[in-house]
C-alpha positions in Angstrom: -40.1 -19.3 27.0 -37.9 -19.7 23.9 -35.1 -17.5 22.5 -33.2 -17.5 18.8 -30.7 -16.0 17.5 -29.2 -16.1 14.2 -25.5 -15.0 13.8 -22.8 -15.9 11.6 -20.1 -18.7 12.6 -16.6 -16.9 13.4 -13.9 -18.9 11.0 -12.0 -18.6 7.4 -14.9 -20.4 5.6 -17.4 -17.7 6.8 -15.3 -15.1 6.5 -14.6 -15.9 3.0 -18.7 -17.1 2.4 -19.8 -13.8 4.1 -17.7 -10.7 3.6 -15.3 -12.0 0.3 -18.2 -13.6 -1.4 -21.2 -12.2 -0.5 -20.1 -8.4 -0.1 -17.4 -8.1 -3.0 -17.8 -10.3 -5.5 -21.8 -11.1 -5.8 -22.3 -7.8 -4.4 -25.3 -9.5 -2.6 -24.6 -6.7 0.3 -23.4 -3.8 0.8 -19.7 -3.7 1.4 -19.1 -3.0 5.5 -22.6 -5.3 6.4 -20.6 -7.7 8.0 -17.9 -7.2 10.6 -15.9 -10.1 11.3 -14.9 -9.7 14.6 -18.7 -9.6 15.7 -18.9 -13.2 14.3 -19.9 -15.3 17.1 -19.0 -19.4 17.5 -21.6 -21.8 18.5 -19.2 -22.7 21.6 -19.4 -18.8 22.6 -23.0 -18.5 22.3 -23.6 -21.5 24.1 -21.4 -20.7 27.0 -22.9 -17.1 27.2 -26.7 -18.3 27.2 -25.5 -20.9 29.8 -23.6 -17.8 32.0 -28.0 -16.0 31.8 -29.7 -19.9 32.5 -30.4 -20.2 29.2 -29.8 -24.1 27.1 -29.2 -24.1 23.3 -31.5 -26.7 22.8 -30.7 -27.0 18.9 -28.4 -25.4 16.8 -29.3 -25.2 12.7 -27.2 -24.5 9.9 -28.4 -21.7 7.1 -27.3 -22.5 3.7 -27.4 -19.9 0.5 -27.7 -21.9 -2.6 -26.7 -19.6 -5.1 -28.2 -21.2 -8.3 -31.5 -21.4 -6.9 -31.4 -17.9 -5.1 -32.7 -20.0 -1.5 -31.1 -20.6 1.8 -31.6 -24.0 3.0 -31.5 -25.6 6.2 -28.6 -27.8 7.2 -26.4 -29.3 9.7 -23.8 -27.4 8.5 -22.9 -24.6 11.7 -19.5 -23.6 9.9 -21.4 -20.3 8.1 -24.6 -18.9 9.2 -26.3 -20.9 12.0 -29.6 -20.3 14.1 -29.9 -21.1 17.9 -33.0 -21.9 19.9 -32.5 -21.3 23.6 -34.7 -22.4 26.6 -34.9 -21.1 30.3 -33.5 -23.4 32.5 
C-alpha cells in the first residue's frame, strides 16, 4: 500500500510564507492555524517513515500563487510539500 502526507517544511521561508503571510497579513487563515514547532522537514519525515518500513518514494512541492488564487505543483520542498510512502 501507499501512504501521503502533506505537512509544512520547518524553516524561516515557511514560517514567514505560512504563519506571517498567510495568517496576518492576507488573513487567508485564521490566526493560531499553524504552529511552527509542529512543522516537520523532509529529512525528519523521511527518517521517521524509514524507523515504521516505510520509503518516501517522491516528495512534491505545493505552491500558492497568489494572483491566480491556485497552488501549483513544484519541486520546491522549502514551504508546503507532499510525501508518498511505500511499505518496504
Amino acid at each position: 500500500g501507499k501512504i501521503f502526507f502533506s505537512t509544512l517544511n520547518r524553516n524561516l521561508k515557511s514560517y514567514f510564507q505560512a504563519i506571517i503571510a498567510a495568517e496576518w497579513v492576507l488573513k487567508m487563515l485564521p490566526k493560531g492555524t499553524h504552529n511552527y514547532s509542529q512543522f516537520i522537514r523532509p529529512s525528519e519525515l523521511a527518517n521517521w517513515a524509514r524507523s515504521q518500513g516505510l520509503e518516501l518514494n517522491k516528495l512534491q512541492g505545493l505552491t500558492y500563487q497568489p494572483l491566480t488564487q491556485r497552488y501549483i505543483f513544484t519541486e520546491d520542498l522549502k514551504v508546503n510539500y507532499l510525501a508518498c510512502g511505500v511499505k518496504t
